[in-house]
N, C-alpha and C positions, 0 to 999 in steps of 0.2 A: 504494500500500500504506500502511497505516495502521499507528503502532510505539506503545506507550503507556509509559507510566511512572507510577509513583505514590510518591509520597511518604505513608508513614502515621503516624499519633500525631505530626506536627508539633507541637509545643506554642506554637501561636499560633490568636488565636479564629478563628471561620470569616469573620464580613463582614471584621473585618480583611483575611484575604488576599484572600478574594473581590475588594474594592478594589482591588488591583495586579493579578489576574488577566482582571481586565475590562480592565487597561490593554494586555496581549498577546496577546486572544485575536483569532484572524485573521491574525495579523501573520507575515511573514519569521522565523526562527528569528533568525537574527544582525539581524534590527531590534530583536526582540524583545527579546535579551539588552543590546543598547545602550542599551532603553528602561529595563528594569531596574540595568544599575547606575548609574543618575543619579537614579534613585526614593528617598527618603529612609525609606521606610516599612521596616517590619523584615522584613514577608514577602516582601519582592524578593531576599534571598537565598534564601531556600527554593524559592522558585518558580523563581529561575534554578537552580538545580540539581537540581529536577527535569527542567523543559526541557534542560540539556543530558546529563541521563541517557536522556532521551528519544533526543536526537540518536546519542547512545550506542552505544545499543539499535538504530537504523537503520540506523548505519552497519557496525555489527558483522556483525548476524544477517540484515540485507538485500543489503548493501553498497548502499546509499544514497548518494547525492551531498548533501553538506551545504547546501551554495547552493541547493540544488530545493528545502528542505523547510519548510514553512510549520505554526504551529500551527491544526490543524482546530477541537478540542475542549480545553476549559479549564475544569474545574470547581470545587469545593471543597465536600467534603461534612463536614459535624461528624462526631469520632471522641470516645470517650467522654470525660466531665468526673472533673477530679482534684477528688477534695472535700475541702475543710480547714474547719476550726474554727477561729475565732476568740474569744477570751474578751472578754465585753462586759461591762457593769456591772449589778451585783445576779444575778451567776453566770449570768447570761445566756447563751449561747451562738450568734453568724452564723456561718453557712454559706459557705464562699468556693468558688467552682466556678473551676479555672483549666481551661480549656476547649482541646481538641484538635484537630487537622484532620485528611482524608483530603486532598490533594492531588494530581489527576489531569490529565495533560497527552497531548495524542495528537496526533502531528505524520503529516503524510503528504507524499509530494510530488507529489501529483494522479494520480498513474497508479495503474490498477488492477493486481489482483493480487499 
């Protein structure tokens, strides 16, 4: 069975996390989580907590065994851009986008149904 979790409007850019989520995708839930908190990057907290909302989620509404469950699917999709203004010279005005993510995790532990 397969359980999902999302995290939305994280406010970190998308290849940012994408980077750390290419580091856990395939992997053991608890490799995964080890792998994560020794990553320096900033999206290793968000994405561990998705993943263990994930685990969550299985263990609640499946009753899952945590040890079986492994992450299948690991994506990161862009969620909308905050836009700010910047005051530049000769009344100029840049555009600053700080940029959002969708953050999607889908763990299974191989069996059907």
């Amino acid at each position: 069975m397969e359980v999902k979790a999302v995290a939305r409007y994280v406010r970190l850019s998308p290849p940012k996390v994408r980077r750390v989520v290419d580091l856990v995708r395939g992997k053991s839930v608890d490799e995964a989580l080890a792998i994560l908190q020794f990553t320096p990057q900033r999206g290793a907290k968000a994405v561990a907590k998705v993943i263990k909302s994930a685990v969550a989620n299985a263990e609640h509404n499946h009753n899952a065994v945590r040890n079986e469950l492994f992450i299948v699917r690991a994506y990161v999709d862009q969620g909308p851009s905050l836009k700010r203004w910047r005051p530049r010279a000769y009344g100029r005005a840049n555009l600053i986008k700080h940029r959002t993510s969708h953050i999607t995790i889908v763990v299974s532990d191989g069996k059907g149904g």
